[in-house]
N, C-alpha and C positions, 0 to 999 in steps of 0.2 A: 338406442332411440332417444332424441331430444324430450329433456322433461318440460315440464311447464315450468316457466322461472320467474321469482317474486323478487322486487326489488331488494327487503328485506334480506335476501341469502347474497346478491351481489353486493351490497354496501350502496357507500353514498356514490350514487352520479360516474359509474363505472362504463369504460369501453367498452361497448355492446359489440362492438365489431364491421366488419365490411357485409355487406349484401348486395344481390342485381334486385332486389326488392324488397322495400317497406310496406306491409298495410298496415293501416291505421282502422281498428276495428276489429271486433272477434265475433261480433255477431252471425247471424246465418251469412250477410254477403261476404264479407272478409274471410269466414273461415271457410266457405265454398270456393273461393278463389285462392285461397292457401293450398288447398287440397287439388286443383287445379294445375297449378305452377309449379310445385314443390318440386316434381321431378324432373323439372325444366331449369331448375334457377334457386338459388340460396334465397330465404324467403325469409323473414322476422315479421311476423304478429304482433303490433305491440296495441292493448286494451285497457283500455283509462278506468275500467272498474277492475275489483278484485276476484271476478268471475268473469266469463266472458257469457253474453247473449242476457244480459243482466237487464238491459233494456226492453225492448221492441221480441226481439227473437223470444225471452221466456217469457213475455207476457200474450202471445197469440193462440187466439183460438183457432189455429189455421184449419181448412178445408180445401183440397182441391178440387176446383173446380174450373171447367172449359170454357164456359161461360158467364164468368166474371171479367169486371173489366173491360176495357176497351180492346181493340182489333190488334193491336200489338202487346198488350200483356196474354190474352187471348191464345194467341201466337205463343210466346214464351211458353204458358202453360203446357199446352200440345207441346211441345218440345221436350218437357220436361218428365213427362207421365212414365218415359220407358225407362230414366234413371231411377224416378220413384216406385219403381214396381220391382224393380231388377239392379240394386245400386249393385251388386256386386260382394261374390264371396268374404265373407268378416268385414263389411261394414256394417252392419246391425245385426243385434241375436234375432228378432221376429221382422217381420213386413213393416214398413214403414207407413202404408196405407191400409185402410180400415173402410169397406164399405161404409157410404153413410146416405148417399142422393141428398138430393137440394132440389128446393121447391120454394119457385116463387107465388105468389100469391096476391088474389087482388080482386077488390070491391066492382063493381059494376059499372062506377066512372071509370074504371081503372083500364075494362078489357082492352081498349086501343093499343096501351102501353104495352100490354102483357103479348099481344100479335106483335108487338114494332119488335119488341125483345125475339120472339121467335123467331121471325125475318130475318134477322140479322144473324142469329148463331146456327139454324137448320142445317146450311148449308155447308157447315164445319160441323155440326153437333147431328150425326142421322139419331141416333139414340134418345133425343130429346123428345119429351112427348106432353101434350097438350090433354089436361084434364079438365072436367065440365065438375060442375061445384059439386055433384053430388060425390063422383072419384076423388075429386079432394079433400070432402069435409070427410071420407072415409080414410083416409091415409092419415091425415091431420084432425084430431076429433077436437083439441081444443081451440079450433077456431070460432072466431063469431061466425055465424053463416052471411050478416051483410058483408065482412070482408074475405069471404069465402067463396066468391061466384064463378072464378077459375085459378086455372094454377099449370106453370110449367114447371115440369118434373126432370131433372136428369139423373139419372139413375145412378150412372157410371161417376159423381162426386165421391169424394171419400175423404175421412179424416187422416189428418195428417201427426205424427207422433213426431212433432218439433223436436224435442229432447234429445229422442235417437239420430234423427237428423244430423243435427246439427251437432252433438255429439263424434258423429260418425266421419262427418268431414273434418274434425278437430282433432281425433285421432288419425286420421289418414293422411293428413298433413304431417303432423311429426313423425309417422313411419316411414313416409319419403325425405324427413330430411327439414323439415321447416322447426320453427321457434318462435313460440307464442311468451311473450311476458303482458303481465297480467298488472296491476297497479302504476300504470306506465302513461298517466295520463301526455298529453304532449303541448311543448314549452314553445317547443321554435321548430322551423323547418326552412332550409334556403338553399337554394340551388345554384355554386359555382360551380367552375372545371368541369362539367357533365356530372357531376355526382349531389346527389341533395346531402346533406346535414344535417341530422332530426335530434333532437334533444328534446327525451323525456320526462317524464320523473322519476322512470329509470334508470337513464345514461341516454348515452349520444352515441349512435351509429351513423353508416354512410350508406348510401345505394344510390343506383343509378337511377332506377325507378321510385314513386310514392304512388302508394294506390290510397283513396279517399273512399274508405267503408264505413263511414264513423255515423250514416244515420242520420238523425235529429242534426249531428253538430257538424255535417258535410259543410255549408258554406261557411261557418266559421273554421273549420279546417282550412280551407283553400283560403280564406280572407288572410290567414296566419301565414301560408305557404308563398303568398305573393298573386295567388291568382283570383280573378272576378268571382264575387259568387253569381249562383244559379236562381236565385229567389226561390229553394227552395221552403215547403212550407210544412210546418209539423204540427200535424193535427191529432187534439188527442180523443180517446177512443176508452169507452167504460165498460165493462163486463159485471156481470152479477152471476152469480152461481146460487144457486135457493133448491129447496122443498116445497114441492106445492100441498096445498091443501086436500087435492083428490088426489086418488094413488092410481093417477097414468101410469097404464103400460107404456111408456115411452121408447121403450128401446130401441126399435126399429122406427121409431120417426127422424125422416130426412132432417137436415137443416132445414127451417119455414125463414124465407124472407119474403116480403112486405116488397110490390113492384118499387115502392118510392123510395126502398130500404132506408124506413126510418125504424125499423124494424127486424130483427134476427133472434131465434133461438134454437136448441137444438138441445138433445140428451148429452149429458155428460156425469160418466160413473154414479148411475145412479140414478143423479140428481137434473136440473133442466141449468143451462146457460142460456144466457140472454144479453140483450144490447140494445140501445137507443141508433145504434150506428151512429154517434154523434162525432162531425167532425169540428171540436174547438180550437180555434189557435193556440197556438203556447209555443213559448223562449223554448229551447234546450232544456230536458229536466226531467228529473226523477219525478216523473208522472202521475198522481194520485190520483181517485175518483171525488168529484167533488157531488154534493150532494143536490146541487139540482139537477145534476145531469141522473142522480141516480131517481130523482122523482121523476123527469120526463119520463124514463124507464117504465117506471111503474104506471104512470098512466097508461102508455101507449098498451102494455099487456094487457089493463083493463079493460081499454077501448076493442082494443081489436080480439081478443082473446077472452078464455073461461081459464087461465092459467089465476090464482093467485096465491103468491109466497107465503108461506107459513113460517120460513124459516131461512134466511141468506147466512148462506154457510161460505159464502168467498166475495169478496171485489177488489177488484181492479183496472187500474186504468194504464194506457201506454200510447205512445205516441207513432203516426201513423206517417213518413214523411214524402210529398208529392214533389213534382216536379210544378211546373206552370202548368203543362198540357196533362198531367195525371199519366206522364207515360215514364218508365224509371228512366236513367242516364246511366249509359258504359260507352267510354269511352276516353278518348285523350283530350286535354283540354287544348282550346284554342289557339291560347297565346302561351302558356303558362309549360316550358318545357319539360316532357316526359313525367308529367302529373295527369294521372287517369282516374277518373270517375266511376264511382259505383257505386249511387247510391239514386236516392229519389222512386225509393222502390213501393211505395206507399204500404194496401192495405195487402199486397200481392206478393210478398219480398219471400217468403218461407216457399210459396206452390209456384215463382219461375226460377227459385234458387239456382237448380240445376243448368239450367238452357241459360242464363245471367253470366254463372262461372262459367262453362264454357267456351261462348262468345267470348266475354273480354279476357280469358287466356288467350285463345285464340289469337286476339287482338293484340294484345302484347307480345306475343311472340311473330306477329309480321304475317300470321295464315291465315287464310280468307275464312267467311264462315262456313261452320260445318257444314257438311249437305243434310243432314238429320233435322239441321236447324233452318236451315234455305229452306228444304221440304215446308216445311209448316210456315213459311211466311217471314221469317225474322232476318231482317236486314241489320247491316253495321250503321246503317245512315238514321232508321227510325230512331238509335236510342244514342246516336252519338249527343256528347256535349258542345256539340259546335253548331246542334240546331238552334239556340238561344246566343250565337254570339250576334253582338247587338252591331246595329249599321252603324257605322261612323257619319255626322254629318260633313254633306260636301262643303271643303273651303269654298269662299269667294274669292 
């Protein structure tokens, strides 16, 4: 089986070798698409940090959920729920999901929002159910009761065990055969003869294919590789972990999000997580929490909530990255020969991982989409990269 390999053990700027595919990225999408392909095609992982999912992938408090997102991550999700329930013998020691429901919530201005929300998921969601404040504020006791006046509950959400995850396609990929290097940030990449030339800080490999997982730094990838970027945008995103002052039985409370979600929290080991949900701009970057986002935080639990901290036992921040339309991108790019897309996966990238790698394998191997995935609604055209290529204007 292929080890994980540090540039350190190969020397300086060593021949990495031939491939039918480079991805750039070892986070959850790169290494779901490693594990995807591997058995199909000679496959090199190469990851600009010294860990892979270093990013975005370890810093998420993911939750799947059917009801997030718009009508095509939505889609994705459904698609994804029967990998995550049943990945398959020795890809994880326990279940990768963890009952947990999600529940929105909302003030009295709010109820319109909280019916448009309904409307819109029912009819994919039967299991979704409509609670009147008093069902709520008994599920969720530390709410304020002004921002407690209803609440849509789905049951069937669950927490998601990132780690194993992502882990588990990272192993599964080199059991079939693939190669992840690790400290391999990337210098150059250019495409003659049909083949690209990638030069790391690793070494220099060839492949016919370049897949762009890399995240936050997707359109600076492609800017390098020769091709347009996407206006992709990276948005960063704060967590707090704390103690509260009264001793909630928190354990079975769903995720609580706020209809306007400028607001989420939820039990974790133990203790309560929480978020402003904030989406701030930011360059490419090892992420930090900056401090007023973490007082917006604290307000908003005071405002809306009887939660308050005694004790912040973790923070963190990571970056969240969208497309223009908030919907991810797989696919091949326009102009830019045998360069495919996968990334723009915003706050959604860890709960459509599955239905994502499958699609764009699919896609690179020339076979239409699954039916598993057509069933639920996921087309090759919603998430191609050639829905942003931009009009030429007409000469005179």
């Amino acid at each position: 089986m292929p080890e994980e390999i540090s540039p350190t053990q190969l020397g300086s700027r060593p021949k990495l070798g031939d491939f039918d595919a480079v991805i750039i990225g070892a986070g959850m999408a790169g290494a779901s698409l490693a594990y995807e392909l591997a058995s199909h095609m000679r496959v090199l992982v190469l990851e600009r940090e010294s860990q892979p999912g270093y990013h975005t992938t370890g810093r998420s408090a993911a939750l799947f959920s059917e009801i997030y997102g718009n009508d095509i991550v939505r889609a994705l999700s459904r698609a994804s729920r029967a990998f995550l329930e049943a990945p398959g013998a020795g890809f994880a020691e326990h279940p990768l999901l963890t009952p947990r429901g999600t529940l929105f919530f909302a003030a009295a201005g709010q109820i319109e929002q909280l019916h448009a929300l309904h409307g819109e998921v029912a009819p994919r969601s039967a299991v979704v159910r409509w609670f009147e404040a008093d069902e709520l504020r008994g599920r969720l006791p530390a709410l304020r009761p002004e921002f407690a006046q209803a609440g849509l509950f789905e049951p069937d959400a669950s927490d998601i065990d990132v780690h194993a995850l992502h882990q588990g396609y990272l192993r599964g990929a080199r059991q079939q055969g693939a190669t992840l290097i690790c400290d391999a940030e990337l210098e150059s990449a250019s495409y003659v003869r049909d083949r690209w030339t990638v030069q790391s800080r690793a070494g220099q490999c060839s492949a016919a294919l370049l897949v762009n997982a890399a995240g936050a730094w997707a359109d600076d990838l492609a800017q390098m590789a020769g091709a347009a970027p996407l206006d992709l945008a990276p948005l960063r995103r704060t967590a707090l972990v704390f103690e509260d002052h009264q001793a909630w039985d928190s354990r079975n409370w769903p995720l609580a999000v706020d209809i306007d979600e400028q607001l989420y929290f939820k039990p974790d080991a133990g203790r309560l997580l929480a978020s402003p949900a904030d989406e701030t701009p930011s360059p490419p970057c090892d992420a930090q929490p900056d401090e007023f986002d973490v007082a917006v935080l604290l307000d908003r639990l005071e405002r809306m909530t009887l939660l308050r901290p005694k004790r912040i036992t973790g923070r963190w921040a990571g970056l969240r990255t969208f497309a223009p339309d908030r919907t991810p991108v797989a696919g091949f790019d326009a102009h830019a020969a045998n360069f495919f897309w996968l990334a723009g996966q915003g706050g959604y990238g860890i709960q459509t991982a599955p239905a994502l790698a499958l699609l764009s394998a699919s896609l690179i191997l020339g076979k239409p989409v699954p039916d598993r995935l057509a069933a639920q609604g996921v087309t090759a055209q919603g998430l191609s990269a050639r829905r942003f290529e931009r009009v030429q204007p007409a000469e005179n």
